[in-house]
N, C-alpha and C positions, 0 to 999 in steps of 0.2 A: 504494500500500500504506500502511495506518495508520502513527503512529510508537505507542512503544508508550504515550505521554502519550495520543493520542487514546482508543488501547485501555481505558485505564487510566478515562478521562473516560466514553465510552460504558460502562464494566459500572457506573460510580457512582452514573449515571443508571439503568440497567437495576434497580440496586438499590433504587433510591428511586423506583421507578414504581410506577405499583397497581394492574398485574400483577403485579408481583414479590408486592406486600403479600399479594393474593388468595390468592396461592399460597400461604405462609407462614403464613396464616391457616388455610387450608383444610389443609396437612399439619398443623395442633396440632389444629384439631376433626376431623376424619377420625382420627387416631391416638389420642391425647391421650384426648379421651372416647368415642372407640369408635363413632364412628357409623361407621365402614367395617366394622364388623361385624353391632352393629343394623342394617341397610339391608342387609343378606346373610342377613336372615330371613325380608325379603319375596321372595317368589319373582319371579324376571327385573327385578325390580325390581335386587335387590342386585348382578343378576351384571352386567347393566348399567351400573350406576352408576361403575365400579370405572376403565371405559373411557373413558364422557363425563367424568369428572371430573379425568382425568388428562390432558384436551386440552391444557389450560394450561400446565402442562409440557411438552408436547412443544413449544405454540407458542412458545415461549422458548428452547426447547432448539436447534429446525430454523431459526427465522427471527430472533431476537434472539444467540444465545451461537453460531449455524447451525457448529455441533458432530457430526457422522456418529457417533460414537464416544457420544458422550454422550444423544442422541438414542438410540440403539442399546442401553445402558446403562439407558435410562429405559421402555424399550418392555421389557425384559426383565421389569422389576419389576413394572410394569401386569400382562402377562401371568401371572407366577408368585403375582401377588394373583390373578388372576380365577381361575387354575386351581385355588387351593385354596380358594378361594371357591365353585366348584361340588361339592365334596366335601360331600353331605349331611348335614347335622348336625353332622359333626368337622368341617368347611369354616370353620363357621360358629366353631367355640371357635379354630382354627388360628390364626384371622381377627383374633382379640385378640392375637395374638403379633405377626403380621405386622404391620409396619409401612412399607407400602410408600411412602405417602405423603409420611412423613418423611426414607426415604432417599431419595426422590428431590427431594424438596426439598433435602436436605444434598448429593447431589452437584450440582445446580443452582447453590447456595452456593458449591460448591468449585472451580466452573470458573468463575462469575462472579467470584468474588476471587483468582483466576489461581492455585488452591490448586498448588502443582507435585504433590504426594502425591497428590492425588486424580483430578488431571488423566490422571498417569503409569499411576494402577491400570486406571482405566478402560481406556483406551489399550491396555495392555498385554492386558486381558483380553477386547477386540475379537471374537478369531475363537472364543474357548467363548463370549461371550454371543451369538452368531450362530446357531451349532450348538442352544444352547439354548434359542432363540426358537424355532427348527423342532421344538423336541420339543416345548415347551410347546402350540407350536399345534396338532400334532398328540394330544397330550393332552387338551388343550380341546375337540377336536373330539369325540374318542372320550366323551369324558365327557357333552358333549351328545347324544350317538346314546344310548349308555346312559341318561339320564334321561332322556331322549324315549318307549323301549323301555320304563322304568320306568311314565312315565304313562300312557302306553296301555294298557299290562297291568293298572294298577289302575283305568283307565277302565272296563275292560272286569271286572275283577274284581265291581264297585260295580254296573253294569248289570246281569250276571249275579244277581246278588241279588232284583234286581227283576222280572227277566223270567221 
């Protein structure tokens, strides 16, 4: 088992890797100026991005800080960006408010500098972020059948016209 000088040594390094930077980088231009909402006006493009972009955090999360809780914590916020990301047109304004990026960089932050406050909240709110990963995905889901139903129906609307 670490002592807690090693622990202390491993996040130092963790911090000053460039993973870490990328990451840190990428939650101020994802937030910051808004490209997580620009790139949720391209269609599949946006609803996409929200996932692959958030790998890096989790790969930090599971195999560097390999935190269940914080991991868990982090996959919550991915998801509650993408589900309001698939909300047409209001998705897309929500999407300036949200700021997924940067909270999960900040509690990435808060367990790599052994935050106890930030450590404790997650922690503690383990089994509702669980619960609310199952409705989110459930939400997600639904909202993709609904805009699947949406294009079709205007597929079919647009043909109609022609035929």
């Amino acid at each position: 088992m670490a002592t807690d000088i090693e622990k202390v040594k491993r996040m130092e390094e963790l911090k000053g890797s460039k993973l870490f930077k990328v990451v840190k980088t990428m939650s101020h231009i994802m937030d910051d100026w808004f490209i997580d909402p620009l790139l949720g006006l391209i269609p599949y493009v946006g609803d996409l991005a929200t996932p692959i972009l958030s790998l890096p955090y989790l790969y930090i999360s599971i195999f560097k800080v390999k935190s269940p809780a914080l991991t868990i914590a982090l996959i919550y916020n991915v998801l509650l960006d993408c589900a309001v990301g698939l909300i047409p047109w209001l998705g897309n304004i929500l999407d300036v408010f949200s700021k997924s990026y940067k909270e999960n960089f900040n509690l990435l932050e808060g367990y790599i500098s052994n935050d106890r406050k930030t450590i404790n909240t997650v922690r503690r709110k383990v089994a509702y972020l669980i619960g609310m990963i199952v409705l989110l995905i459930a939400i997600i889901v639904a909202l993709l059948l609904l805009l699947g139903k949406l294009l079709i129906w205007l597929g079919e609307t647009v043909y109609s016209w022609f035929v």
